[in-house]
C-alpha positions, 0 to 999 in steps of 0.5 A, a space after each residue: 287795246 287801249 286805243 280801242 277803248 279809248 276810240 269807244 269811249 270817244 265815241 259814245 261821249 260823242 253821242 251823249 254831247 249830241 243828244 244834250 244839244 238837242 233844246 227842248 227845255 225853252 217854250 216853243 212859239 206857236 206857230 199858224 199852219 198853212 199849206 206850205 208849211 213843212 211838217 217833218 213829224 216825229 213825235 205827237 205830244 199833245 192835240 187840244 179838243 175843240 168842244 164845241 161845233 163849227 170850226 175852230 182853233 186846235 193846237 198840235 205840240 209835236 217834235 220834229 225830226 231835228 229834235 225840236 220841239 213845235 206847236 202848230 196852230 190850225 182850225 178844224 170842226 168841233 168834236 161835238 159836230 160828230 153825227 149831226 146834219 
């Protein structure tokens, strides 16, 4: 029984070592998309709004499947250009 207990508790402490390596605490460098970027998205943090109308640059802070977290420069029209011909 003890060995079982022990080997659970070796396990689980595993886990907690595992999910504090993980780094999200630095400032992560923005980084300019292109099409042959790889995107491996699975958290969207924060999208910046483009006011104005034409294009422009947007940011996207998202984490990645590894944990990491990123932030992804790319240019997209304005939000204002909405409905206008």
């Amino acid at each position: 029984m003890k060995r079982i207990l022990s080997a659970l508790f070796l396990i689980s402490l595993s886990g907690v070592a595992a999910a504090a390596s993980i780094d999200n605490s630095s400032t992560p460098t923005v980084e300019d998309y292109t099409y042959s970027t790889p995107l491996h998205i699975a958290k969207v943090l924060n999208m910046t709004r483009n006011d104005g109308c034409g294009p422009g640059a947007r940011e996207m802070t998202y984490i990645d499947t590894m944990g990491t977290t990123h932030v992804l420069r790319y240019q997209a029209f304005g939000d204002d250009c909405l409905g206008q011909n």
